[in-house]
Biopython code that builds the backbone (N, CA, C, O; Angstrom):
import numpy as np
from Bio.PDB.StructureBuilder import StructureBuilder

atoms = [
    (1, "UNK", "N", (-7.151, -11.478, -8.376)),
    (1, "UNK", "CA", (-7.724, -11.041, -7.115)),
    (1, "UNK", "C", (-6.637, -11.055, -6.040)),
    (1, "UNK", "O", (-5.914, -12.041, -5.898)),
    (2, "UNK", "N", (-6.518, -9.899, -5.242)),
    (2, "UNK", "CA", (-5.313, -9.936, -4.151)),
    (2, "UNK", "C", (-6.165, -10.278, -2.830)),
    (2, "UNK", "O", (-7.226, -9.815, -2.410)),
    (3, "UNK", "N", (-5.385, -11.164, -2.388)),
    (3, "UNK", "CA", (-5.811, -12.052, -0.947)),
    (3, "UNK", "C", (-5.101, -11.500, 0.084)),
    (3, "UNK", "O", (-4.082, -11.919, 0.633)),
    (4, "UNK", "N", (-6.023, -10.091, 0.377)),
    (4, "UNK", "CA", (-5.192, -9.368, 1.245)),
    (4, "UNK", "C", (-5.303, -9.996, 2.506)),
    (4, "UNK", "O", (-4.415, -9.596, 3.259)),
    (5, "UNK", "N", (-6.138, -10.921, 3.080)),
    (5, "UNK", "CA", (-6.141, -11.633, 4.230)),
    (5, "UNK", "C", (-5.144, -12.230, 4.457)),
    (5, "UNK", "O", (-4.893, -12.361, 5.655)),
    (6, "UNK", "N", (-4.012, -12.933, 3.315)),
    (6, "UNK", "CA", (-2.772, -13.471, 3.666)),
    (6, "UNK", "C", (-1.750, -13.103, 2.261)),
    (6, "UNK", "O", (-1.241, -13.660, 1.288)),
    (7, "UNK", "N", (-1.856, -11.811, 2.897)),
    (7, "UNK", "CA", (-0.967, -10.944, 1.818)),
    (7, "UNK", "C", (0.398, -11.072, 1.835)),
    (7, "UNK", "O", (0.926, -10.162, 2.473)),
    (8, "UNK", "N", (1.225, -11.932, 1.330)),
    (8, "UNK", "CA", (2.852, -12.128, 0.865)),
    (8, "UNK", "C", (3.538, -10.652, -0.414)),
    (8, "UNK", "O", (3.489, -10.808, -1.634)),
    (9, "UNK", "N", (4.015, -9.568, 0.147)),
    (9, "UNK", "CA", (4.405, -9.048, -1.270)),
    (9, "UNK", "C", (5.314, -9.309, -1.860)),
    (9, "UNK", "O", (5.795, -8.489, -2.642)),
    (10, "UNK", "N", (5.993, -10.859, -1.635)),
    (10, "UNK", "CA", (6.905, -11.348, -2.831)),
    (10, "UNK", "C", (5.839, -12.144, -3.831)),
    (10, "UNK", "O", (6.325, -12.809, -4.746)),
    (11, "UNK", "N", (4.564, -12.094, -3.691)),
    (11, "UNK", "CA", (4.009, -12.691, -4.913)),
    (11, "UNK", "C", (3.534, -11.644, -5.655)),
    (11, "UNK", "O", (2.714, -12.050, -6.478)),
    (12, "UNK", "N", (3.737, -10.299, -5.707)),
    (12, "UNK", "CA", (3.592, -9.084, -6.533)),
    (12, "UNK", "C", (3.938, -8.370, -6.780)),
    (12, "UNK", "O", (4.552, -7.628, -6.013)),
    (13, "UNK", "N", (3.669, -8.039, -8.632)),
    (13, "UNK", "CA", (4.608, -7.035, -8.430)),
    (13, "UNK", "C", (4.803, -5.556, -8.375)),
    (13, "UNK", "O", (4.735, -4.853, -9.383)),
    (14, "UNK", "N", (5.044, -5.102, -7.190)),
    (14, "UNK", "CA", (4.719, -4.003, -6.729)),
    (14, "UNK", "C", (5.464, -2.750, -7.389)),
    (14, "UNK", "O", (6.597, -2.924, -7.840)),
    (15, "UNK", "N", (4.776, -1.326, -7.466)),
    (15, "UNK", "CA", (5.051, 0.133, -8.501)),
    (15, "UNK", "C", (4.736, 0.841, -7.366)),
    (15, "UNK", "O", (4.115, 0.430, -6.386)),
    (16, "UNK", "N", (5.276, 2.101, -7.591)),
    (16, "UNK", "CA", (5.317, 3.090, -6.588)),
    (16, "UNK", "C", (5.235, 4.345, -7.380)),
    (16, "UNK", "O", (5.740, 4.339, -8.502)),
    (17, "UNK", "N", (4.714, 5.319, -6.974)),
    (17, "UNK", "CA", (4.160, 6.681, -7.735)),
    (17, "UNK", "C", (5.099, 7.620, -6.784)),
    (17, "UNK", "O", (4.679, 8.692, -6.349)),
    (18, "UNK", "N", (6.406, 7.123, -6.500)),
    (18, "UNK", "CA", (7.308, 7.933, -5.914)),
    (18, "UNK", "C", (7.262, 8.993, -5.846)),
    (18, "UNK", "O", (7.595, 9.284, -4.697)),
    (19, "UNK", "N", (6.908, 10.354, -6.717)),
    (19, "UNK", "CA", (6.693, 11.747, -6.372)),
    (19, "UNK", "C", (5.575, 12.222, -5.608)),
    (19, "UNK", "O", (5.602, 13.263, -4.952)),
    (20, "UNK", "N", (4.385, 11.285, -5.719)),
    (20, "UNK", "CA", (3.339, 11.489, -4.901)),
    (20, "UNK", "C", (3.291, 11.229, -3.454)),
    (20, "UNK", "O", (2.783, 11.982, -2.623)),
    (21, "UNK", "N", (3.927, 9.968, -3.196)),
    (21, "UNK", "CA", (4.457, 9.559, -1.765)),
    (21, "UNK", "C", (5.039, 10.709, -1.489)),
    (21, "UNK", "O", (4.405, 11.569, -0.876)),
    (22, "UNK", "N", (6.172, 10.894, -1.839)),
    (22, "UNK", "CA", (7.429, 11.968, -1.292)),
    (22, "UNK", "C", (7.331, 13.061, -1.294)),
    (22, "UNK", "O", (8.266, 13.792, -0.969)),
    (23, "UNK", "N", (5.752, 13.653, -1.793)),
    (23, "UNK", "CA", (5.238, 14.833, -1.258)),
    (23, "UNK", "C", (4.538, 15.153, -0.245)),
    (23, "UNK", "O", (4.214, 16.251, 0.209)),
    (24, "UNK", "N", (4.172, 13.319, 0.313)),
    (24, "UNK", "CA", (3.773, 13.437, 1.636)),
    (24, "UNK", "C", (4.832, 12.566, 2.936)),
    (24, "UNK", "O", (4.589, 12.173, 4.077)),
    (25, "UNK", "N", (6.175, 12.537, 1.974)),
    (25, "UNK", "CA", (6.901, 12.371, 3.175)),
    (25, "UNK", "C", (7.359, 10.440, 2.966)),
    (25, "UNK", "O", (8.314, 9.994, 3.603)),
    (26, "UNK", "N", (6.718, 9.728, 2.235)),
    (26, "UNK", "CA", (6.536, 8.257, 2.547)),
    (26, "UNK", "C", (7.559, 7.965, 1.208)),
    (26, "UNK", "O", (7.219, 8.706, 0.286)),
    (27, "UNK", "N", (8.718, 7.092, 0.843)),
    (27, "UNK", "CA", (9.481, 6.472, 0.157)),
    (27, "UNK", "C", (8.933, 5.411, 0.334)),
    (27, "UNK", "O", (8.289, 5.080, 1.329)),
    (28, "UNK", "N", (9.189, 4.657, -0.826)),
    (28, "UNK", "CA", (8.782, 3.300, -1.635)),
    (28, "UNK", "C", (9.464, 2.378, -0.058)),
    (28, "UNK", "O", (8.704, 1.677, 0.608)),
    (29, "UNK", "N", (10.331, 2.479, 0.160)),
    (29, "UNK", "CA", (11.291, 1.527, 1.389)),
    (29, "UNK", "C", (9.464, 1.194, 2.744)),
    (29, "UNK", "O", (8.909, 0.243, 3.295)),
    (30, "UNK", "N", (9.239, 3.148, 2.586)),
    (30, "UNK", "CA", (8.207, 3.068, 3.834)),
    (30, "UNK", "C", (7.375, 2.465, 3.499)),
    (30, "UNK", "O", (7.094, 1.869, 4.539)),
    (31, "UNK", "N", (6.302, 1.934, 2.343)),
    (31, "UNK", "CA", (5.924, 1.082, 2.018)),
    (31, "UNK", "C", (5.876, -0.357, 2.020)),
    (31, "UNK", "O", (5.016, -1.122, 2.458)),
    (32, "UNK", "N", (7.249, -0.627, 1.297)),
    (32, "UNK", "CA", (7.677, -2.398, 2.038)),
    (32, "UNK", "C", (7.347, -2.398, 3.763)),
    (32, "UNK", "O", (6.802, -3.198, 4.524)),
    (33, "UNK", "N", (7.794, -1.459, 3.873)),
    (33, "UNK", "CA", (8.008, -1.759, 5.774)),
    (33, "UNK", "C", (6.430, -2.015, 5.944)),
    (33, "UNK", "O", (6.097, -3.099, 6.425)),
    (34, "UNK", "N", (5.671, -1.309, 5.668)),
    (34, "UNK", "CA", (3.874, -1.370, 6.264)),
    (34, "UNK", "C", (3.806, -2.553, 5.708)),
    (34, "UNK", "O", (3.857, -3.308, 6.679)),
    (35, "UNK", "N", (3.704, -3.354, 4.534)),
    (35, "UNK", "CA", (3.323, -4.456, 4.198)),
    (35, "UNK", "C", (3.772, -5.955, 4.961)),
    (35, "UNK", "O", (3.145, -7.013, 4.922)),
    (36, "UNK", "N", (4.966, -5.684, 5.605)),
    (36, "UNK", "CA", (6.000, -6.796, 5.990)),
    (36, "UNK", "C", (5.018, -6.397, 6.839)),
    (36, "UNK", "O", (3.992, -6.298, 6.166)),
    (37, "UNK", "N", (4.761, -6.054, 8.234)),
    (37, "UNK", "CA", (4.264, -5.458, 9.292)),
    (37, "UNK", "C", (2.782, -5.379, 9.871)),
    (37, "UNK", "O", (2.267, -4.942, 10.900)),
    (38, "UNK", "N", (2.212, -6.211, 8.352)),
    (38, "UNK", "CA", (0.878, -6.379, 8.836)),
    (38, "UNK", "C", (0.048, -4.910, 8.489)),
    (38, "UNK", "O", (0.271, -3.713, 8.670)),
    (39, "UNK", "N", (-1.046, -5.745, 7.879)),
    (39, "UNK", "CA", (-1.850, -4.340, 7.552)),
    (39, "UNK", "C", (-3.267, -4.758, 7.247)),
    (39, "UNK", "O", (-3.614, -5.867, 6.840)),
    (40, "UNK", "N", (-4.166, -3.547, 7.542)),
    (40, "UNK", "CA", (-5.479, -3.502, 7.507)),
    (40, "UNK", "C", (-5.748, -3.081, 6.254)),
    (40, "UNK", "O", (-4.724, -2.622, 5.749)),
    (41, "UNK", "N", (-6.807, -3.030, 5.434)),
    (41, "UNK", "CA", (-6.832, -2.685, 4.351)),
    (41, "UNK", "C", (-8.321, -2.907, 4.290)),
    (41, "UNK", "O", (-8.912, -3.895, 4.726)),
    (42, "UNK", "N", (-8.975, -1.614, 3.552)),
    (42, "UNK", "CA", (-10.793, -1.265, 3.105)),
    (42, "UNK", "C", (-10.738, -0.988, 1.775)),
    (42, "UNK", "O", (-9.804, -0.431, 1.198)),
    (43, "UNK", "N", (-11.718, -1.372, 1.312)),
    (43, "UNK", "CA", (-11.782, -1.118, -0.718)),
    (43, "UNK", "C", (-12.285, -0.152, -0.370)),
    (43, "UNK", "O", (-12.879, 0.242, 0.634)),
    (44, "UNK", "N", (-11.948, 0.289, -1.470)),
    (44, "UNK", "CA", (-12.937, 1.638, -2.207)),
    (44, "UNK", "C", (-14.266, 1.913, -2.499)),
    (44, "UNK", "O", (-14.640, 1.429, -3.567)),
    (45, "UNK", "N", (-14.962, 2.446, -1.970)),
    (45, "UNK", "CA", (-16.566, 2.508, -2.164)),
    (45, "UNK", "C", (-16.822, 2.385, -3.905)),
    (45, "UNK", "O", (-17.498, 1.547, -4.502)),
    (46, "UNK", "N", (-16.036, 3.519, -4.454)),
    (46, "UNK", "CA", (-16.522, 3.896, -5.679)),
    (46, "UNK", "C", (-15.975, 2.468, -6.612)),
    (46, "UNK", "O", (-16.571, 1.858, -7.501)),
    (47, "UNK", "N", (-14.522, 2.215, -5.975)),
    (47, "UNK", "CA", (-14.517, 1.025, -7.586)),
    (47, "UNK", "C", (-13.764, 0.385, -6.872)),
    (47, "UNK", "O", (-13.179, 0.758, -5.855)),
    (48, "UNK", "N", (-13.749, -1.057, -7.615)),
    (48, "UNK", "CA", (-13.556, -2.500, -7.016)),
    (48, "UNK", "C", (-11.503, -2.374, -6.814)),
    (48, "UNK", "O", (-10.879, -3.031, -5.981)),
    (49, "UNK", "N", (-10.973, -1.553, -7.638)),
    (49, "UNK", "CA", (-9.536, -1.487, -7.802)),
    (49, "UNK", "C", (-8.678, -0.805, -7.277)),
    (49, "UNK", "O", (-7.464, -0.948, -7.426)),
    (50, "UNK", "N", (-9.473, 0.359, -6.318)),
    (50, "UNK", "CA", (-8.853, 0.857, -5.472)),
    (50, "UNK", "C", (-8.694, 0.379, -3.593)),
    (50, "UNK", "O", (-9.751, -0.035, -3.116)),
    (51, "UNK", "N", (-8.076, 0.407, -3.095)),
    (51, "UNK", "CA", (-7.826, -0.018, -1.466)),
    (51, "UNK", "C", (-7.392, 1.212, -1.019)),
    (51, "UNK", "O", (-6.977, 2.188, -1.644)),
    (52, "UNK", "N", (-7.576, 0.984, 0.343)),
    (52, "UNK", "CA", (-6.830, 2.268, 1.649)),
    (52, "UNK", "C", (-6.033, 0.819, 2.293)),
    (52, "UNK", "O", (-6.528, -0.242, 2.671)),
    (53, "UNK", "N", (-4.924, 1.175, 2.247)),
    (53, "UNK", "CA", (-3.872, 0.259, 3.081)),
    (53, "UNK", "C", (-3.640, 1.216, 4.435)),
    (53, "UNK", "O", (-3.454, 2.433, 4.473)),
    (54, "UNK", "N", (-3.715, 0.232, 5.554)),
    (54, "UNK", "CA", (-3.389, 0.938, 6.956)),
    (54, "UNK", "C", (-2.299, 0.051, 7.477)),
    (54, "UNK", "O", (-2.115, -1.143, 7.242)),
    (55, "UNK", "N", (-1.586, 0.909, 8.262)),
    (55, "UNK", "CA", (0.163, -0.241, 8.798)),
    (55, "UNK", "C", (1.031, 0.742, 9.352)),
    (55, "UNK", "O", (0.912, 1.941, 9.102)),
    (56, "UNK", "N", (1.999, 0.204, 10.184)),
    (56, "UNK", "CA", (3.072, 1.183, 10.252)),
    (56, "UNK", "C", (4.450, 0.587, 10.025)),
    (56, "UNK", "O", (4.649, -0.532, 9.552)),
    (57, "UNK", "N", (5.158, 1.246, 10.319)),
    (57, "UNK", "CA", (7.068, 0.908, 9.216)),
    (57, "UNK", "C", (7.125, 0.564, 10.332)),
    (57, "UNK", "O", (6.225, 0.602, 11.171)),
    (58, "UNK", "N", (8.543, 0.075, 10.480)),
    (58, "UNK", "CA", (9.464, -0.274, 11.656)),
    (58, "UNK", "C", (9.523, 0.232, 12.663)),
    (58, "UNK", "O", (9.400, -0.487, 13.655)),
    (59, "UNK", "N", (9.726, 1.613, 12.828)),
    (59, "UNK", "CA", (9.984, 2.922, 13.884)),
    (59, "UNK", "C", (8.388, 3.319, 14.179)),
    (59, "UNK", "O", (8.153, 4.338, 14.829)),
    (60, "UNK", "N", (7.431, 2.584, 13.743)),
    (60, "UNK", "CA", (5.731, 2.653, 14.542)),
    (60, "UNK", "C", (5.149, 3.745, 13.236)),
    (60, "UNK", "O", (4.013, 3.449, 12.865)),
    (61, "UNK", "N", (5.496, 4.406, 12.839)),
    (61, "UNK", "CA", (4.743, 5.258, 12.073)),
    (61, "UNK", "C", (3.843, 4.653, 11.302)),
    (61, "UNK", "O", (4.040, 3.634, 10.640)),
    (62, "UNK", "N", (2.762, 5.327, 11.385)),
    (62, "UNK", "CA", (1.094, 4.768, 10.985)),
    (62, "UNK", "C", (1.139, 5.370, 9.937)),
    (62, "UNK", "O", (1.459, 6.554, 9.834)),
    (63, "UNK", "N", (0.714, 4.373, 8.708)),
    (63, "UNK", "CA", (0.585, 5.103, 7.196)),
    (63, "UNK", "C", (-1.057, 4.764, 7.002)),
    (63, "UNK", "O", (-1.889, 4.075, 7.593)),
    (64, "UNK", "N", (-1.035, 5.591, 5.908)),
    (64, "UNK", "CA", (-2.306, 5.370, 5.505)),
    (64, "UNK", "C", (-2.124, 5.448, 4.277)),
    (64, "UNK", "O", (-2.058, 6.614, 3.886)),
    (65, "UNK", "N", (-1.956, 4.252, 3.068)),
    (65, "UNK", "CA", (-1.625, 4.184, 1.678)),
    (65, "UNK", "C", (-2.702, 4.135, 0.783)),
    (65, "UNK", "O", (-3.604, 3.340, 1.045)),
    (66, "UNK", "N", (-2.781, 4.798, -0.177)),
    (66, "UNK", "CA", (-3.447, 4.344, -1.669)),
    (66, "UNK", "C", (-3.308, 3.433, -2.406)),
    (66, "UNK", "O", (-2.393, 3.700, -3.185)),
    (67, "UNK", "N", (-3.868, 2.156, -2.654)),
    (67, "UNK", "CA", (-2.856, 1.481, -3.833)),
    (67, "UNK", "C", (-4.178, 1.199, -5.006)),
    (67, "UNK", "O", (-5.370, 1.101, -4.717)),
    (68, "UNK", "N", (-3.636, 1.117, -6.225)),
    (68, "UNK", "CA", (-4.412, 0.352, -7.352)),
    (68, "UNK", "C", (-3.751, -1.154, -7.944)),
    (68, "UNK", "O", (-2.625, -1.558, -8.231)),
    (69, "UNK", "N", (-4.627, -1.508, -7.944)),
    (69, "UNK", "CA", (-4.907, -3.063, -8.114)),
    (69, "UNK", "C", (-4.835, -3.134, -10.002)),
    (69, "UNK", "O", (-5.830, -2.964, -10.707)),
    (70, "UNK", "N", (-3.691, -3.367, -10.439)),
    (70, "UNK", "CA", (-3.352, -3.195, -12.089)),
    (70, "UNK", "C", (-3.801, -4.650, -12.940)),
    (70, "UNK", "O", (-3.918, -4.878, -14.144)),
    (71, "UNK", "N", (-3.985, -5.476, -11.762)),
    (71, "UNK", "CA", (-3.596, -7.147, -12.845)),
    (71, "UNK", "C", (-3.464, -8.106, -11.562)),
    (71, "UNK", "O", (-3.141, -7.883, -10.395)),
    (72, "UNK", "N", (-3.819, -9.184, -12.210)),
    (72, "UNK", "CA", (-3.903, -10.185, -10.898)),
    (72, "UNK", "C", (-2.598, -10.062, -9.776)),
    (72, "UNK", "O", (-2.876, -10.207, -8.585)),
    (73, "UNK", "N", (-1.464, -9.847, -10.093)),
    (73, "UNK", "CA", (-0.416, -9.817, -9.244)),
    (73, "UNK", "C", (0.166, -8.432, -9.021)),
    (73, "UNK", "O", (0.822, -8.150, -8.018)),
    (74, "UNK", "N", (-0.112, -7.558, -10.027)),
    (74, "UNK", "CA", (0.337, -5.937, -10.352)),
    (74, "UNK", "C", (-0.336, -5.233, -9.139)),
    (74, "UNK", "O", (-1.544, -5.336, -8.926)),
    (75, "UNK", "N", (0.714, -4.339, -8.167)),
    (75, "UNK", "CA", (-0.128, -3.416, -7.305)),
    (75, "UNK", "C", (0.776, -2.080, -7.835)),
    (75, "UNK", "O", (1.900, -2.071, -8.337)),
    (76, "UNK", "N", (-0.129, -0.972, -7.536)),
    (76, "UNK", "CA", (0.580, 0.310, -7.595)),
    (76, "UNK", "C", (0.460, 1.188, -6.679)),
    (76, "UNK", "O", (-0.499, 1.945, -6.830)),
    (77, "UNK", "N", (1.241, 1.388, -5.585)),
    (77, "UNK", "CA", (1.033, 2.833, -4.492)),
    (77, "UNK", "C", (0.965, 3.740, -5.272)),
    (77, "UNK", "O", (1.797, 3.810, -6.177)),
    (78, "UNK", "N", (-0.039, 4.681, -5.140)),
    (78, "UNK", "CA", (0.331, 5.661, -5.648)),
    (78, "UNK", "C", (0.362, 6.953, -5.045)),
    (78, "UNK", "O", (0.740, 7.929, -5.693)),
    (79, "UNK", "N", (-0.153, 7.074, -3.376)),
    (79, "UNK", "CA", (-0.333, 7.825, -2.969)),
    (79, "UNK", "C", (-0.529, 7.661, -1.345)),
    (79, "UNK", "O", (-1.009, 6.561, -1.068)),
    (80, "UNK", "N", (-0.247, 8.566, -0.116)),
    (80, "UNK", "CA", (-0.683, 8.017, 1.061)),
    (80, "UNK", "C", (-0.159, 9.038, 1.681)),
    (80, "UNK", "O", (0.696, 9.764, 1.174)),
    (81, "UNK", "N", (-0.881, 9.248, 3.442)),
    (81, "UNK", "CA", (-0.425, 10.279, 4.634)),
    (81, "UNK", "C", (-0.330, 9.682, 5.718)),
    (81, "UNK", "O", (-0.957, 8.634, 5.871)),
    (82, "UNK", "N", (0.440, 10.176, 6.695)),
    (82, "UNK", "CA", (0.623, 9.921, 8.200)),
    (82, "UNK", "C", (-0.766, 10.123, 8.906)),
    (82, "UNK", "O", (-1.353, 11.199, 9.014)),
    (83, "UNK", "N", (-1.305, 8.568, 9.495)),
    (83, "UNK", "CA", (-2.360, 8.879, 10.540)),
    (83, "UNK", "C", (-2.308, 9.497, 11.827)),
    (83, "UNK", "O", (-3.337, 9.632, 12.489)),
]
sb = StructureBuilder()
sb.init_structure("model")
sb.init_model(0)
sb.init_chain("A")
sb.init_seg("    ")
for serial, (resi, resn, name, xyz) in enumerate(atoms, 1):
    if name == "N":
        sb.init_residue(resn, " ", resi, " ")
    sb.init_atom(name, np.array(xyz, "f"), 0.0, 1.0, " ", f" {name:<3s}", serial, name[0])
structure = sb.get_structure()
């Protein structure tokens, strides 16, 4: 179970669906940055393993990420756009 209320991402280990990001512009780097930075985050209506991650990088940009939840510590971005 990820304790996104006091979410550390050196306790996971995090995957990135790099071509999907980078068709909307977001590198794996822009990712770390939203997580360090504090973030909001809503499950998925339909299933318990998906999240909407909300945050922005360093330079303020507001993401809006996909991630799946693989294994107690396993996350995977796989997808996300500029709010």
């Amino acid at each position: 179970m990820v304790r996104w209320e006091q979410f550390d991402a050196a306790e996971y280990d995090i995957s990135f669906n790099e071509d999907k990001l980078a068709a909307h512009g977001i590198s794996a780097y822009d990712v770390m940055e939203v997580l360090v930075n504090g973030i909001y985050v809503v499950r998925n209506k339909r299933t318990d393993k998906r999240y909407r991650v909300r945050g922005r990088t360093h330079g303020g940009r507001a993401l809006e990420l996909i991630v799946v939840v693989e294994g107690a510590c396993k996350l995977r971005f796989i997808t996300g756009w500029d709010l």
